[in-house]
N, C-alpha and C positions, 0 to 999 in steps of 0.2 A: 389204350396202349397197343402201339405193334407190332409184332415179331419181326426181326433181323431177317430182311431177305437171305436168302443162301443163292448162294455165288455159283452158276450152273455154268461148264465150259461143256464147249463143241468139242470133243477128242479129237475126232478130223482136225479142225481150222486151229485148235490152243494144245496140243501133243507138246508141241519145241518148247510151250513154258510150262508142260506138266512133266516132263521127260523131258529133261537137256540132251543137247546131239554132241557126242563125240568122236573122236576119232581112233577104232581102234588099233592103227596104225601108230600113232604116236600117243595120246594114251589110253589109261585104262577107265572104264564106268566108276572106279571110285575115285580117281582124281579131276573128274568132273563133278560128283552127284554126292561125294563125300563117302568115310569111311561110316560102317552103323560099328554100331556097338560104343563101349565105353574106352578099348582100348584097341589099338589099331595097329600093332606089333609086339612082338617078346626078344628080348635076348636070353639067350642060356649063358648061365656064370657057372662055371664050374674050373677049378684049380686054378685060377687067375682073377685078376684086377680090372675091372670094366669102369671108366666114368662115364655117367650121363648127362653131357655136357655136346654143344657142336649138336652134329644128326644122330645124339643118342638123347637129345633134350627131349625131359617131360614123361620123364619114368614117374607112374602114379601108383605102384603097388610091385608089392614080390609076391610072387607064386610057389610057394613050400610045399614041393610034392614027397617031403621024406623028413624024419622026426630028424633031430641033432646035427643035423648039420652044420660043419665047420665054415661058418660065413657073418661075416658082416655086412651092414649097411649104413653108412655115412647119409645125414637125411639134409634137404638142403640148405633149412637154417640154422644147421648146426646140430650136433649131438650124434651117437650113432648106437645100431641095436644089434645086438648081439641075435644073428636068425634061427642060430640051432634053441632060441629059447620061443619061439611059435611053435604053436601047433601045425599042422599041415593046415593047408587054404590060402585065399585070398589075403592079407594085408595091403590095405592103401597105406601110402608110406610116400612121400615126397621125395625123392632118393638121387643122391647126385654121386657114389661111388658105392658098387658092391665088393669086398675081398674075400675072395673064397681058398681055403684052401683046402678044401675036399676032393678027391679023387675020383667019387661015388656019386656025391649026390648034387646034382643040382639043381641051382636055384636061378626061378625065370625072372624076369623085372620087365612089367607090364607099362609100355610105352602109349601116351594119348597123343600125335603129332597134332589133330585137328583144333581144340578148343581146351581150356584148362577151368 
């Protein structure tokens, strides 16, 4: 039986397919090379009405940084959750409108544009 060669590049001559080349002029190293992480933007909802539909599609999670707060979450297929009844933290939540009407506290709703 024999072991899987391993793939050695030359950094000189194979850099352009190990490191894509962009342009920092028009854009940026993550709209080349991709965002990391799990979620690649936040909105703050606080005393107002956000849907996540259009360039807010693909909210995956609220971010509850304060107990009780006065907010809802509308989720995409339907139903919705009452957020002052989490604890503070991460929820993934499929989320297609937040309603807040808290003055104080708000609530983030963690956007993934890249992959779902």
């Amino acid at each position: 039986m024999s072991a899987n060669p391993v793939q050695m590049y030359d950094l000189q001559k194979d850099k352009s397919q190990i490191f894509p080349t962009y342009n920092a002029v028009t854009q940026s190293q993550f709209e080349t090379v991709g965002h990391p992480g799990k979620w690649d933007r936040s909105v703050a909802v606080l005393n107002t009405t956000v849907d996540f539909t259009g360039s807010n599609y693909g909210a995956g999670a609220v971010f509850i940084t304060q107990t009780s707060t006065n907010a809802t979450a509308s989720l995409s297929a339907g139903g919705t959750v009452l957020l002052g009844n989490l604890p503070t933290g991460i929820h993934e939540l499929g989320v297609s409108q937040v309603v807040s009407v808290d003055a104080t506290k708000t609530v983030y709703v963690l956007i993934n544009t890249e992959g779902f």
